[in-house]
C-alpha positions, 0 to 999 in steps of 0.5 A: 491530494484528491481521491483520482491521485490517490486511486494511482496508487491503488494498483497491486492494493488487495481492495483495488477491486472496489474502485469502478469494479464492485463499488464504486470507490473503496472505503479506505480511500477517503482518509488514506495518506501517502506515506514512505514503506517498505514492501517485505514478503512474509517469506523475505528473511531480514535484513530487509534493505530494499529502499522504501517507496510511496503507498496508500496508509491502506494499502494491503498487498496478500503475502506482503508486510509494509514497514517503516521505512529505518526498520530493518527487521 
């Protein structure tokens, strides 16, 4: 996967603004994998059953965990 297919999967990332904006790409791009997570709010009480999607191995969201996809709490 080139880094113009992962920076996709950027959006909503707390560092997204290092890709065109402040720098010219972030430092966590290079050596990020897509891989399967759960987004759960730090407020969400579990069960945590929303269906996992596609991240960046470095995606960092403020307020939001990212857990393997058969965990449920």
């Amino acid at each position: 996967m080139t880094k113009e297919d992962k920076k996709k999967y950027c959006s909503g990332c707390y560092n997204d603004i290092y890709n065109g904006g402040m720098a010219k790409e972030c430092w966590g791009l290079g050596g990020a994998e897509l891989v399967m997570r759960k987004e759960v709010h730090v407020d969400q009480m579990p069960p945590w059953n929303q269906k996992a999607r596609k991240f960046l191995s470095c995606y960092n969201k403020p307020r939001y965990c990212y857990m393997s996809p058969e965990r449920t709490c």
